[in-house]
C-alpha positions as CSV (number, residue, x, y, z in Angstrom):
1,X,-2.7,-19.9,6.3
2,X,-5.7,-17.6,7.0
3,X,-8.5,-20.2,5.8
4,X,-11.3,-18.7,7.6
5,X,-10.3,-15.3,6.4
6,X,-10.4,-16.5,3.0
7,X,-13.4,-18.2,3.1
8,X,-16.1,-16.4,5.9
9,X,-19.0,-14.8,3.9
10,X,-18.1,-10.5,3.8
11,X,-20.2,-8.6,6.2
12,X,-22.6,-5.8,5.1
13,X,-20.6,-3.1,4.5
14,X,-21.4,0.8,4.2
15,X,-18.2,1.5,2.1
16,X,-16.5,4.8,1.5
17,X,-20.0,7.0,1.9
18,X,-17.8,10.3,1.1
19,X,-14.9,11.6,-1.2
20,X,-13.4,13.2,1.9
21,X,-13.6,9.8,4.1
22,X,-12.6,7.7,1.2
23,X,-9.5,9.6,0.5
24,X,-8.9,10.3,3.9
25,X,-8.6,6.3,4.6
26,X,-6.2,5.8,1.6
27,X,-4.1,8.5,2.4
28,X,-3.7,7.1,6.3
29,X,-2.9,3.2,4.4
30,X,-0.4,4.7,2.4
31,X,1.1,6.6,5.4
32,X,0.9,4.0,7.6
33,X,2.7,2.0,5.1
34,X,5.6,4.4,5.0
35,X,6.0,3.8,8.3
36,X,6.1,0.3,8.5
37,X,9.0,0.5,5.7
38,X,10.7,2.9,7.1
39,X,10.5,0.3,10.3
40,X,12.3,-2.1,7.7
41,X,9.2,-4.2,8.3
42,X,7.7,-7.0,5.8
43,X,3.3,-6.4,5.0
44,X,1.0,-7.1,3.0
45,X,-2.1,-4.9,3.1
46,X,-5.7,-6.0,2.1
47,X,-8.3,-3.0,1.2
48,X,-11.2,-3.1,2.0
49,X,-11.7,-6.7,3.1
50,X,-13.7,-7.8,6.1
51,X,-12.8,-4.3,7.3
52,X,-11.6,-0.7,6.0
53,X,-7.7,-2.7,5.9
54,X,-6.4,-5.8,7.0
55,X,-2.8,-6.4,7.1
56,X,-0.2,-9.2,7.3
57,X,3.0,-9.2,8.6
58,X,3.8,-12.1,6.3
59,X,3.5,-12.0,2.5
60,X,3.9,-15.3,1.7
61,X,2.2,-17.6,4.4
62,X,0.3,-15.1,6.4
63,X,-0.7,-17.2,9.7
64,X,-3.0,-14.3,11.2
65,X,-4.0,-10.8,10.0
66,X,-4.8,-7.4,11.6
67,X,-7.9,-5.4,11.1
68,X,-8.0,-1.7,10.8
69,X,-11.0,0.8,11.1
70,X,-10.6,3.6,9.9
71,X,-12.6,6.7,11.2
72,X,-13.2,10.5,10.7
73,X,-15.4,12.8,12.4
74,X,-15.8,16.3,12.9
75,X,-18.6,16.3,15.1
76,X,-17.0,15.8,17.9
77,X,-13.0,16.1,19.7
78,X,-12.7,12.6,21.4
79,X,-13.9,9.3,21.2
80,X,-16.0,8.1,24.4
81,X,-17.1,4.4,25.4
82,X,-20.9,5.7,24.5
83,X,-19.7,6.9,21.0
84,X,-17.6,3.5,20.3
85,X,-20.8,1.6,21.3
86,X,-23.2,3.4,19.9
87,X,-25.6,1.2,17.7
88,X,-27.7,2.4,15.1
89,X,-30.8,0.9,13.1
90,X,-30.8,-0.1,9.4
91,X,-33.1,0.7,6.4
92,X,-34.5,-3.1,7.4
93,X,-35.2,-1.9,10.8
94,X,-32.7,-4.6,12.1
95,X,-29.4,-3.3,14.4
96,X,-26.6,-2.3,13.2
97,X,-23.3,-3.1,15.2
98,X,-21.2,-0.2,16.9
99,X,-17.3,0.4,16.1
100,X,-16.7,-1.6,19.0
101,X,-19.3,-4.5,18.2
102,X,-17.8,-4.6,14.6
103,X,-14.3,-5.4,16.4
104,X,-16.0,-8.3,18.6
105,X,-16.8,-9.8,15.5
106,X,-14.0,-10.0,13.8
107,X,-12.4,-11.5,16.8
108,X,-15.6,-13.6,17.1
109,X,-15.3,-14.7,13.3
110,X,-11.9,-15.7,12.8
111,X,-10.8,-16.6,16.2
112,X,-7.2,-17.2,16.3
113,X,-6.7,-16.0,12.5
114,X,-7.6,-12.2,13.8
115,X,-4.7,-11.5,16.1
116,X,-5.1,-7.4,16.8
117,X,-7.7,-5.1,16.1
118,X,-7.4,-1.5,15.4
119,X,-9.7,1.7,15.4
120,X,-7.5,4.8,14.4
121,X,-9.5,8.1,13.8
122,X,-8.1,11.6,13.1
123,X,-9.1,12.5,16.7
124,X,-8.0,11.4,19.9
125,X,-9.4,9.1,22.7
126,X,-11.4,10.2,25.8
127,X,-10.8,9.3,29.5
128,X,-12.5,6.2,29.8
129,X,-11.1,4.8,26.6
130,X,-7.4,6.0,27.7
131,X,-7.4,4.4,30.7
132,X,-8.3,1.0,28.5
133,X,-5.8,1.3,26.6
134,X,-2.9,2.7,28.8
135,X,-3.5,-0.4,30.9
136,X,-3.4,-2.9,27.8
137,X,-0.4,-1.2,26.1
138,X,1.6,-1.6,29.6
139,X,0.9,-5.6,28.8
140,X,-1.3,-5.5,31.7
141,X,-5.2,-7.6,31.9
142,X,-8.0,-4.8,31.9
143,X,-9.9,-7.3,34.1
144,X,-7.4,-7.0,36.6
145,X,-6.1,-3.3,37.1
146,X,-9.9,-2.1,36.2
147,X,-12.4,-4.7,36.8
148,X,-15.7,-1.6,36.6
149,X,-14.4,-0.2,33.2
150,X,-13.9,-3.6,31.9
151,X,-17.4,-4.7,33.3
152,X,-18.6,-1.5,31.8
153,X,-17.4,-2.5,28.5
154,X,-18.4,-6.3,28.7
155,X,-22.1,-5.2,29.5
156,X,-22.5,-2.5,26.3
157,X,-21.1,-4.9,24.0
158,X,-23.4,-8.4,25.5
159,X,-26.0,-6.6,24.6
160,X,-25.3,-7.0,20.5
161,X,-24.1,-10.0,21.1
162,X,-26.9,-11.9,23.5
163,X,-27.5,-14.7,20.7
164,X,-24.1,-16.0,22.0
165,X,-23.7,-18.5,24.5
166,X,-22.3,-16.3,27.8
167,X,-19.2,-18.5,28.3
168,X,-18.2,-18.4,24.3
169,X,-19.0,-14.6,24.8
170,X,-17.0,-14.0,27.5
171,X,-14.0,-16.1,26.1
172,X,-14.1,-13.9,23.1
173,X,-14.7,-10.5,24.9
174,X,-11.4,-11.7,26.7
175,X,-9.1,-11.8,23.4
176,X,-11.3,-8.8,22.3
177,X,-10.5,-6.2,25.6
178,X,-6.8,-7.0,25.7
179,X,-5.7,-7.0,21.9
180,X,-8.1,-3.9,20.7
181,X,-6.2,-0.7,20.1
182,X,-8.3,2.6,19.8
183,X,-5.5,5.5,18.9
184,X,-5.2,8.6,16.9
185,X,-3.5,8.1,13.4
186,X,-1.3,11.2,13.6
187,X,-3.3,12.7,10.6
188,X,-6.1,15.8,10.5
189,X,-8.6,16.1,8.1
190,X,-7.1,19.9,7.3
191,X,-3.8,18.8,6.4
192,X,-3.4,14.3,6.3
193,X,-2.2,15.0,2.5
194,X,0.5,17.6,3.1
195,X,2.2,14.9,6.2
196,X,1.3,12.2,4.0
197,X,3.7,13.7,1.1
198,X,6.3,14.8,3.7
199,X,7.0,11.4,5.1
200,X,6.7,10.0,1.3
201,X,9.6,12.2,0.4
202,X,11.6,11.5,3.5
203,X,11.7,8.1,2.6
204,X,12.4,8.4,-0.7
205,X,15.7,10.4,0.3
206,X,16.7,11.4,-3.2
207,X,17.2,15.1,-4.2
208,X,17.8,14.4,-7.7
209,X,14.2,13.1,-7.7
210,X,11.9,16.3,-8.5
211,X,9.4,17.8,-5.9
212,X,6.7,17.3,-9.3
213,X,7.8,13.9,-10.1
214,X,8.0,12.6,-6.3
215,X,3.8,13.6,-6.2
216,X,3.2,12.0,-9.1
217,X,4.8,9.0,-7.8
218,X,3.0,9.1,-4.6
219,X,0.0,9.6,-6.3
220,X,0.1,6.8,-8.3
221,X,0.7,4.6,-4.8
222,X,-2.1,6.2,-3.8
223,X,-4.7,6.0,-6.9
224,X,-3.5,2.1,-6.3
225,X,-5.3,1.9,-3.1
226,X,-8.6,3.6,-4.2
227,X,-8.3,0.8,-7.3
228,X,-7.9,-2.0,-4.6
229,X,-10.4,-0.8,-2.3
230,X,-12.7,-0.5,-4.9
231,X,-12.5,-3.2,-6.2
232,X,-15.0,-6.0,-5.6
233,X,-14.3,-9.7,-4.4
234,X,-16.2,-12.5,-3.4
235,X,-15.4,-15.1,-0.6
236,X,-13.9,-18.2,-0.7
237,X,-11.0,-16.6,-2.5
238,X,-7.5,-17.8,-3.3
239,X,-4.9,-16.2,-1.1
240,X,-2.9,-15.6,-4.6
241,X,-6.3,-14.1,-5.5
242,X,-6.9,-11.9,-2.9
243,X,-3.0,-10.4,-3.2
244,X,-3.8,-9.5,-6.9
245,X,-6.9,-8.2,-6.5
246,X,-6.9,-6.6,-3.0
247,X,-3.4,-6.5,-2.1
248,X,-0.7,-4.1,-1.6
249,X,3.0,-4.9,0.4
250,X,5.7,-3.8,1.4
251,X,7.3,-4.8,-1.9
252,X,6.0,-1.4,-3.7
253,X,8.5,0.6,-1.7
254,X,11.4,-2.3,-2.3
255,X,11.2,-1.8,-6.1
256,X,11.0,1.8,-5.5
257,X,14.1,2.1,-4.0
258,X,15.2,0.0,-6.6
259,X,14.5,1.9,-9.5
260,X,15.7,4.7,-8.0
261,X,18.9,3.3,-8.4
262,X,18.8,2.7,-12.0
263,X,18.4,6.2,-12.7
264,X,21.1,8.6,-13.3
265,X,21.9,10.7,-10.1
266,X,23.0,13.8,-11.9
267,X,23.6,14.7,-15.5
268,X,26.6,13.1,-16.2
269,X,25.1,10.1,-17.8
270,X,23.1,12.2,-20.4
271,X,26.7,13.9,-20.8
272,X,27.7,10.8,-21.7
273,X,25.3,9.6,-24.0
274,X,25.4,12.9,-26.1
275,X,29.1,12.6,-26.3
276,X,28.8,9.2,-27.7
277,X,26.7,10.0,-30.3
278,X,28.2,13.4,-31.5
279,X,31.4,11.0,-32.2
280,X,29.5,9.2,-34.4
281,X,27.8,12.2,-36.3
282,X,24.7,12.2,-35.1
283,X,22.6,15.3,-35.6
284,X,21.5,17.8,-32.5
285,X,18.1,17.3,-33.4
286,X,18.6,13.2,-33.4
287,X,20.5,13.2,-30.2
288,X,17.9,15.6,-28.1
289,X,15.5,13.5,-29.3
290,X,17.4,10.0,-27.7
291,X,18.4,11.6,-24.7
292,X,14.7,13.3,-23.8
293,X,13.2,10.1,-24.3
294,X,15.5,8.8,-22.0
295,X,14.7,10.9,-19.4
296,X,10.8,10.7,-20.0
297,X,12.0,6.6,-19.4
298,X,13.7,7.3,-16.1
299,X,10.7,8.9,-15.1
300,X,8.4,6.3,-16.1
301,X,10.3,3.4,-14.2
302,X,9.5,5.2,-11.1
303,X,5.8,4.1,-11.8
304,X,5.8,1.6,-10.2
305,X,2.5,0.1,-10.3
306,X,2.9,-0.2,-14.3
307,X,4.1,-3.7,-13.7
308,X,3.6,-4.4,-17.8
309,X,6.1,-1.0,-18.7
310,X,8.7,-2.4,-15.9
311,X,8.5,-6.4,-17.1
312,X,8.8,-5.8,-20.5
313,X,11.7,-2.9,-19.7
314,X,13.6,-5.8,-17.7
315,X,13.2,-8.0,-21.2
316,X,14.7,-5.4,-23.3
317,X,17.9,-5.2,-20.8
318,X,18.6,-8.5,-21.0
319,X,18.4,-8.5,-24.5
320,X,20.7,-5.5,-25.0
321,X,23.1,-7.3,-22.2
322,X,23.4,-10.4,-24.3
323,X,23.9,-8.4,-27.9
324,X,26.6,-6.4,-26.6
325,X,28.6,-9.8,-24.9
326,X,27.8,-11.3,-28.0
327,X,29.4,-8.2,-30.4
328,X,31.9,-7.2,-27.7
329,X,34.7,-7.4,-30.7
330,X,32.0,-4.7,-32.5
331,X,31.4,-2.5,-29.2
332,X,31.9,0.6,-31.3
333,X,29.6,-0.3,-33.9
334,X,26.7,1.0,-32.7
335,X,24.7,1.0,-35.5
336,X,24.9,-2.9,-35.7
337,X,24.6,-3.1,-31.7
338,X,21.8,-1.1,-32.1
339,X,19.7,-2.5,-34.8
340,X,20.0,-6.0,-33.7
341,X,18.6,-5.3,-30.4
342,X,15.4,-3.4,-32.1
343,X,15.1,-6.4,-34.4
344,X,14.9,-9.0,-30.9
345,X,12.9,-6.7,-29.4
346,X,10.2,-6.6,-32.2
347,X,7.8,-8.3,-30.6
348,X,7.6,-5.9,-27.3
349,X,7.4,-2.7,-29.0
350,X,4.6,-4.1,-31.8
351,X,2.7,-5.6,-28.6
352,X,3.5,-2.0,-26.2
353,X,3.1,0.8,-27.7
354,X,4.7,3.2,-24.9
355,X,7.9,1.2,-26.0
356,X,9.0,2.8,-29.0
357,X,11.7,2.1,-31.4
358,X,13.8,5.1,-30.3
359,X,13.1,4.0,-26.4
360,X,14.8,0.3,-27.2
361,X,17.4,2.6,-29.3
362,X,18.1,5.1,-26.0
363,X,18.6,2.0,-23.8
364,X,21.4,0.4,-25.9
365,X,23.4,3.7,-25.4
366,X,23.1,4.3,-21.9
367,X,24.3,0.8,-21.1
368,X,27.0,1.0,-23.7
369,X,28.3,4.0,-21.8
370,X,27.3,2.6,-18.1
């Protein structure tokens, strides 16, 4: 388990100190998550936490994490070693760390627990910091195949870190030089929303799902990381804690996917539905009334982060599963099937009111007819 990342005091941190950046950064966690699904990969990401996103590539028993920083500029095109170590003074009048010297001390920090860092910007690297990374992505030692650019490096960042001891430095810098990653996260500041929804709707691969629906789903993901990020935690913390509060995995896209499947892929069902109840005289008023509320349902499921509407939905199935099994002799009674499972179901709908009478009522149709 990460112990020290649970329990190590939070830095200082500046936060999201614009709209633009701030969006910008949740955008790029949600993207970045798409593509780790689409990877068929297991994660749990942590916002805002010890860094702008720190993610584990286990969700139960995380054994190390990776930190993220994540960067936007527009005053300048690339990033150079001078920029990366740049340092600059507080209010206090005390130093404040560079990108890179944030990096060192997360490495630093929690040691063995911090197993990759990464710095991903919306622009791309310059020579110097290419020719790092080339060398490190090819699984070769910095020290080795470059021994003046990683001197170079060493001798910016020892001077934030002099208070250390120079062979506990240097043993850190080590992990530091061969497991930082400085790259550009495939996202502009003129247009990271518009790729961010493409690749959303790639993954969602459903056509009956519409272009107006599909943003509002990926919205809500979205609005789910600002609420994470935003929200404020102190240290030690319970790893079940810190999921709840901070947390994010791969399981959003899972049930996703999931409910996707519950829904009706054309018309057919609704066909189905209506023809049930005009066999049993209901009137055209009564039965646009069930099947629209069943379609505002379908919709709703697909809300994923309403993890109240979803529970209590899965409740009400079970309920209607075990009244219908139970009255199989009286399948075509619906009126008894249907009255009995708004009677067990009393409690939700009294205790959620976006669970309605007439919702509970438009379930026990569709799965008579499903």
């Amino acid at each position: 388990m990460i112990d020290s990342v649970l329990t190590s005091s939070l830095r200082e941190q500046a936060g999201a100190n614009s709209f633009n950046r701030f969006d910008y950064q949740a955008h790029w966690i949600v993207y970045h998550m798409i593509k780790e699904y689409k990877k068929g990969l297991e994660f749990l990401i942590i916002c805002e936490f010890h860094d702008d996103m720190a993610k584990s590539s286990s969700i139960s028993n995380p054994k190390c994490v990776e930190f993220y920083q994540i960067k936007t500029t527009e005053t300048f095109k690339t990033w150079t070693l001078d920029r990366l170590c740049k340092t600059t003074k507080k209010k206090s009048g005390t130093e404040k760390h560079s990108f890179l010297g944030f990096i060192f001390y997360n490495f630093m920090t929690f040691k063995t627990e911090c197993s990759i860092c990464h710095f991903v910007s919306n622009i791309e690297k310059g020579e110097n910091i290419s020719t790092w990374q080339a060398i490190i992505e090819d699984g070769k030692e910095l020290k080795v195949e470059n021994n003046p650019l990683y001197c170079e490096i060493k001798e910016k960042l020892r001077k934030e870190y002099m208070f250390i001891a120079i062979h506990l430095f240097e043993e850190i810098f080590d992990r530091f030089i061969q497991n930082t990653y400085v790259y550009y996260g495939d996202l502009t500041l003129d247009n990271y929303e518009k790729v961010v929804a493409g690749e959303f709707f790639q993954m969602l691969d459903n056509t009956e799902i519409f272009t107006s629906n599909s943003n509002k789903i990926l919205r809500d993901i979205i609005e789910e990381v600002r609420k994470k990020s935003k929200r404020k935690v102190s240290t030690p913390i319970s790893y079940k804690s810190l999921q709840e509060q901070k947390g994010i995995s791969s399981e959003i896209f899972k049930k996703l996917k999931e409910q996707m499947n519950n829904i009706p892929k054309s018309a057919e069902t609704y066909n189905e539905i209506d023809k049930l109840l005009i066999s049993h005289n209901f009137s055209v008023q009564r039965r646009r009334t069930i099947i629209r509320k069943l379609k505002k349902h379908h919709i709703k499921m697909l809300d994923i982060t309403d993890s109240l509407y979803n529970d209590n939905l899965g409740k009400i199935i079970l309920i209607i599963d075990n009244v219908i099994d139970n009255n199989f002799e009286n399948i075509e009674d619906i009126s008894l099937l249907k009255n009995e499972v708004i009677t067990k179901c009393r409690l939700i709908t009294k205790n959620y009111e976006e669970i309605t009478d007439i919702l509970v009522e438009a379930l026990v149709y569709e799965r008579i007819v499903s």
